[in-house]
N, C-alpha and C positions, 0 to 999 in steps of 0.2 A: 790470402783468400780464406775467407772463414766458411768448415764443414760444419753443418749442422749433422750431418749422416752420411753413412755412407754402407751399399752392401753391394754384392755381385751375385747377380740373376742369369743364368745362361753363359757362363765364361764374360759375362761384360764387366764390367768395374764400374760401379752408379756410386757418384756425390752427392746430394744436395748442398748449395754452396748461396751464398747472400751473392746476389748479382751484385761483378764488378763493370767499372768504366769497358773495360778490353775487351771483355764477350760480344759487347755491342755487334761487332763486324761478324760474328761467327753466328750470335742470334739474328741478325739482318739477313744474312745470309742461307738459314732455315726456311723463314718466312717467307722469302722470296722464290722460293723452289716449291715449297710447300703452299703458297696460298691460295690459291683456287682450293685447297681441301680446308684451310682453316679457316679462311675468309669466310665459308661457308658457314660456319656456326659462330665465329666471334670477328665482326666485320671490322674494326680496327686493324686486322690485318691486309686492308684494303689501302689504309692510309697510313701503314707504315713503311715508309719507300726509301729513306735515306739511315745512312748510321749515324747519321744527329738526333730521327727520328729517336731509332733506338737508346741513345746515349741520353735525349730527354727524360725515356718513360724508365730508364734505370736511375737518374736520377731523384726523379718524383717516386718513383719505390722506397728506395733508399731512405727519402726524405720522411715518407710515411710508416716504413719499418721502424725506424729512429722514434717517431711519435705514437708508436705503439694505435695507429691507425690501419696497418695492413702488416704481412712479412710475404714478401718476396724471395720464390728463390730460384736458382738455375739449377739444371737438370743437367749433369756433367755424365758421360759416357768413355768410360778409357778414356778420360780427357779434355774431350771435346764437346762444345754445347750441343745439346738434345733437346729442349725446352725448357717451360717453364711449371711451376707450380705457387699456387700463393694461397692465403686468406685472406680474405681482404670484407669490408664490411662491418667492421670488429664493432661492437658494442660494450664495452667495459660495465656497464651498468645492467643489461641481460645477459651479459655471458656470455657470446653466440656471435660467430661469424659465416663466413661464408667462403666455399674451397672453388679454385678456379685452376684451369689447368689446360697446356698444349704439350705435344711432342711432337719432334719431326718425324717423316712418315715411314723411315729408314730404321725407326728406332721401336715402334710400335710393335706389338705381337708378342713380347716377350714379359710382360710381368709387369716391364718398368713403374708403368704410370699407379697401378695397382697399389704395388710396394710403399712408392714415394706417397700416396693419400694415406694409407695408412699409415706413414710415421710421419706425417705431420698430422693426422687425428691425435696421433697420441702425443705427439710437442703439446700439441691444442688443449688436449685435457689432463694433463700432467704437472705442465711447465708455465703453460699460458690461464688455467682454471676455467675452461671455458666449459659450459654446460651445454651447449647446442651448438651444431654446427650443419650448414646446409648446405646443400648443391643442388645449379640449377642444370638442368641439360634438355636443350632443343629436343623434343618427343623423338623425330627422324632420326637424332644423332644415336644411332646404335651403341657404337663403340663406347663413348661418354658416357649412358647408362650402364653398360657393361662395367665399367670401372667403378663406378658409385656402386653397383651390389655386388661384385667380388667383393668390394671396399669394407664391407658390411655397413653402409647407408641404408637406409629403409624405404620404400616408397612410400612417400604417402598423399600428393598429388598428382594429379593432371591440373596445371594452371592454363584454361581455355587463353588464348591472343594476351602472354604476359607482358611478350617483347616486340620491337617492330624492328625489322631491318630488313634490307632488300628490299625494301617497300611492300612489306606485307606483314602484320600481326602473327606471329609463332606461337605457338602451343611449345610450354616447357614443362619438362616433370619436375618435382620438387621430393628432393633424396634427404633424410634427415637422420643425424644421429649424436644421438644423447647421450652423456656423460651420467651415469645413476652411481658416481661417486662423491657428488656436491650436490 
């Protein structure tokens, strides 16, 4: 299992780790406990029902990591999966991708998610030379915002009916933040 990072928040012990085949059943297994709360703001969690599900889209990660299209990674807790974090979006040519993120609900409150944005902003504009990087988060979704400006994102939109799911048009904020070393 390859560590990208790793630090401990609150006596917990946090990896970020490149999603492997095996997590599959332990990530299945979050989503499934947790999705009435996550489904609520990124509805693919509605249609992921089997650990093939998962086994596919860690695949197709992988596949996209590899091709310098997204990086995906697992959110490891003393061991055990906790969620996810990625960028994905990536533009090689502006610069600039875009940060997405869950955790299970057990694992929330403590820093985690915070943490893990900020060191992959800084993977992001270090490692990867990316000059922008943005986040989008459902207006209602408090907690999501809250992470993006602990994170030190910026606000700098309201995007009226960006997204549609559930069958209704969403208002998203739009969190951004610049690299003024390239």
């Amino acid at each position: 299992m390859f560590t990208f990072d790793q630090f401990t928040i609150n006596g917990l012990k946090i990896a970020l780790v490149l999603p492997e085949l095996d997590q599959a059943e332990a990530l299945l297994a979050l989503v499934t406990k947790d999705r009435e709360q996550i489904g609520r703001w990124l509805p693919w969690a509605e249609t992921t029902e089997t650990v093939a599900d998962e086994v596919n889209f860690i695949k197709m990660t992988r596949e996209k990591t590899a091709n310098y299209q997204m990086m995906e990674l697992v959110i490891m807790v003393n061991g055990q999966a906790a969620g996810m974090l990625d960028l994905h979006n990536l533009n090689r040519q502006n610069q600039c991708g875009e940060i997405g993120y869950w955790l299970g609900s057990e694992y929330q409150g403590n820093g985690i998610m915070t943490t893990a944005v900020k060191l992959l902003i800084k993977l992001a504009f270090t490692k990867m030379n990316l000059h922008r990087i943005d986040l989008l988060a459902d207006h209602e979704n408090k907690a999501s915002r809250a992470v993006a400006e602990r994170a030190g994102l910026e606000h700098v939109a309201l995007l009226r009916a960006k997204v549609k799911y559930h069958g209704e048009f969403r208002d998203m904020d739009l969190y951004t933040i610049i690299n003024d070393a390239n």
